[in-house]
C-alpha positions as CSV (number, residue, x, y, z in Angstrom):
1,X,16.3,48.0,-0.9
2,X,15.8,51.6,-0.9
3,X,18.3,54.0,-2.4
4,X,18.9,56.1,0.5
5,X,21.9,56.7,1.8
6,X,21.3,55.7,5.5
7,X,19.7,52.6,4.3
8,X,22.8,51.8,2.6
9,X,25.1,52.5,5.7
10,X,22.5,50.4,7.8
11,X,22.8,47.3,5.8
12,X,26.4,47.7,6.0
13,X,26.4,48.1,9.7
14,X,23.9,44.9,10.3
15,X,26.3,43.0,8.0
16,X,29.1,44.0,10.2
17,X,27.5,43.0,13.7
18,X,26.1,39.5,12.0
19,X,29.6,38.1,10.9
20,X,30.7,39.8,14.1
21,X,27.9,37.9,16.1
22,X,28.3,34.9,14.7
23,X,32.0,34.9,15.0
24,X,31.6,35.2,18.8
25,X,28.7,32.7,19.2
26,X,30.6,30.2,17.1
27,X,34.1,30.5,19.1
28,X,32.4,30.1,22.6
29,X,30.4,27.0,20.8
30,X,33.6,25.8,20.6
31,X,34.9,26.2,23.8
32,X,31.9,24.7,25.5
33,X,32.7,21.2,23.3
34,X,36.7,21.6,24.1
35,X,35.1,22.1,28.5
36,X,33.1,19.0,28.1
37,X,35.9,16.9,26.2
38,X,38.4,17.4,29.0
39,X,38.0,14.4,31.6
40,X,40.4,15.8,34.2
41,X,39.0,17.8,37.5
42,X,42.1,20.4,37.5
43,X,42.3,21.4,34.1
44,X,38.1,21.9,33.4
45,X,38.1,23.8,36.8
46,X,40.6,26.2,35.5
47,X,38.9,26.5,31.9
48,X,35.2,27.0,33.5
49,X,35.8,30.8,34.1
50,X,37.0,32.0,30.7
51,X,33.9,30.0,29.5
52,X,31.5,30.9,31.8
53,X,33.1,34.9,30.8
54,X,32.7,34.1,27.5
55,X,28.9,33.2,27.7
56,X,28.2,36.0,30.2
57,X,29.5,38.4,27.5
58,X,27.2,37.0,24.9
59,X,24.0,37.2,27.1
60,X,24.9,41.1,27.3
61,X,25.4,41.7,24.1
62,X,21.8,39.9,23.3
63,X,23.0,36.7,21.1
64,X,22.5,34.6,23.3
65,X,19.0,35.3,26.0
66,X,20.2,35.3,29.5
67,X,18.1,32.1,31.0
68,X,19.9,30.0,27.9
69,X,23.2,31.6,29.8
70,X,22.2,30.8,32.8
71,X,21.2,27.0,31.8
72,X,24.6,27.1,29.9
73,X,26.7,27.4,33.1
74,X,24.7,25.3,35.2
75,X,25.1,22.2,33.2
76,X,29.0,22.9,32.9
77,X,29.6,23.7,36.1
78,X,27.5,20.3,37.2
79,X,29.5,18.8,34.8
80,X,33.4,20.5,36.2
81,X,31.8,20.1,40.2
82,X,31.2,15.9,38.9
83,X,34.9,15.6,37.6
84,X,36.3,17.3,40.4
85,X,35.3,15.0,43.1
């Protein structure tokens, strides 16, 4: 690593966004697996927009790429639409 002081700062800030990153791609991992544990119609129904907001706001931000968001809500909303009927 180069002793500049930018360089510094810039290792510091890109060690900053990774934990931050991973911090956010890790808790909406999380909720996905809680949406598809629940087995009741009502309750996943209620849950599917926080989720669906919480993978939207990682596609902006660039963690995730937008089509993997896309496929991401499709299969849990099949999956929510299946358990409501």
């Amino acid at each position: 690593m180069a002793n500049h002081k930018a360089t510094k700062k810039d290792v510091r800030q890109s060690a900053k966004r990774r934990d931050r990153n991973k911090y956010y791609g890790k808790t909406t991992r999380n909720a996905i697996r809680d949406l598809k544990a629940i087995k009741e119609g009502k309750e996943a129904g209620e849950k599917m927009p926080l989720v669906a907001s919480m993978i939207d706001k990682l596609a902006k931000k660039g963690i995730i790429h937008k089509n993997k968001a896309a496929n991401l809500k499709s299969k849990l909303s099949k999956k929510v639409n299946a358990l409501a009927k």
